[in-house]
C-alpha positions as CSV (number, residue, x, y, z in Angstrom):
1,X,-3.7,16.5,14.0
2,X,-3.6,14.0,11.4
3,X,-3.2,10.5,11.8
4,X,0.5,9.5,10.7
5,X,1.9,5.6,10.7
6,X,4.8,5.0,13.0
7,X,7.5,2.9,11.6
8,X,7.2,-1.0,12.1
9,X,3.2,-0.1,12.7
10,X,0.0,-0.3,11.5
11,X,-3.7,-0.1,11.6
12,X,-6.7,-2.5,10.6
13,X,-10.4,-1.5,10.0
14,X,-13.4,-3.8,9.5
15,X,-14.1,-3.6,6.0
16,X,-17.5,-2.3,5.2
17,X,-17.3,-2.8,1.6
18,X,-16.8,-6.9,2.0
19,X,-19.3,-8.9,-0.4
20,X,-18.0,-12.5,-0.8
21,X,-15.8,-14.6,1.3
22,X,-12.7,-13.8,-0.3
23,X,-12.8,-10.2,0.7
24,X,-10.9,-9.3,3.6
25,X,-13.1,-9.1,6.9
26,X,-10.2,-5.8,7.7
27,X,-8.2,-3.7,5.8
28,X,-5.4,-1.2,6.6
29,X,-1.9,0.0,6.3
30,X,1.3,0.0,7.9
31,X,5.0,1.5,7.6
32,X,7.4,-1.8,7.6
33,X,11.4,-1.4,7.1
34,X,10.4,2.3,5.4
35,X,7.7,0.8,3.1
36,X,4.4,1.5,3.6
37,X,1.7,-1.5,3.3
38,X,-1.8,-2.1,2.5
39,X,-2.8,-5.0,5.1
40,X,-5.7,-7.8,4.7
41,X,-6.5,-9.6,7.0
42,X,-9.4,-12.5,7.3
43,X,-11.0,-14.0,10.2
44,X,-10.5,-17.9,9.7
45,X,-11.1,-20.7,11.8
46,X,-9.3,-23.8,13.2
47,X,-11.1,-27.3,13.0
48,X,-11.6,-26.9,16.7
49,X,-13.4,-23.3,16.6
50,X,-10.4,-21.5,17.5
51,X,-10.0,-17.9,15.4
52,X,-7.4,-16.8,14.0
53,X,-6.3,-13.9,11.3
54,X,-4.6,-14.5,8.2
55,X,-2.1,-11.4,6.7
56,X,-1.7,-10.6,3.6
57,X,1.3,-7.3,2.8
58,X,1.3,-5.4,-0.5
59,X,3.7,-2.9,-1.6
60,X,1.6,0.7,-1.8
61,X,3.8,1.4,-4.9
62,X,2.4,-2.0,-6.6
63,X,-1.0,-0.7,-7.2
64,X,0.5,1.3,-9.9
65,X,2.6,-1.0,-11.6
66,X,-0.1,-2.9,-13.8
67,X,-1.9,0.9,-15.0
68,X,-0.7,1.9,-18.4
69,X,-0.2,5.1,-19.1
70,X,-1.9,6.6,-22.4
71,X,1.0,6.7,-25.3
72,X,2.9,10.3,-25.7
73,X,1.1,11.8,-28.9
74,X,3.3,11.7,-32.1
75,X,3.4,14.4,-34.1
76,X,3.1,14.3,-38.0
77,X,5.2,15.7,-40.7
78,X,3.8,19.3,-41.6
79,X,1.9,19.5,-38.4
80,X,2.3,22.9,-36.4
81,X,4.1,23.0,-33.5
82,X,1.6,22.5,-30.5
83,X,2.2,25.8,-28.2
């Protein structure tokens, strides 16, 4: 059976790929109000050693919003029709 998010839930997962500091120490996802998430999280700590994780929520759907898509080719005058 695959694994399937129930609403208002969501999963983290130590992330393997992390190189710097800035790169979350989990990632994940989760199904909030209908909208599924990609989590972050990173393991910080207080002034007095205490841990504790900060969140960060995208939108899956944003990931697409900054890729262009390549521009519909134009056809020329006197050009065949392309079929």
């Amino acid at each position: 059976m695959a694994y399937e998010i129930r609403p208002e839930t969501g999963s983290l997962f130590v992330n393997d790929k992390r190189e710097k500091e800035t790169h979350p120490n989990a990632k994940g996802s989760a199904l909030i109000g209908g909208i599924e998430y990609w989590v972050s999280a990173w393991t910080k700590t207080t002034s007095d050693g205490r841990k504790w994780q900060s969140l960060s929520f995208t939108p899956k759907e944003k990931q697409f919003e900054n890729v262009q898509q390549p521009p519909e080719p134009m056809a020329l005058e006197g050009d065949p029709i392309p079929f």
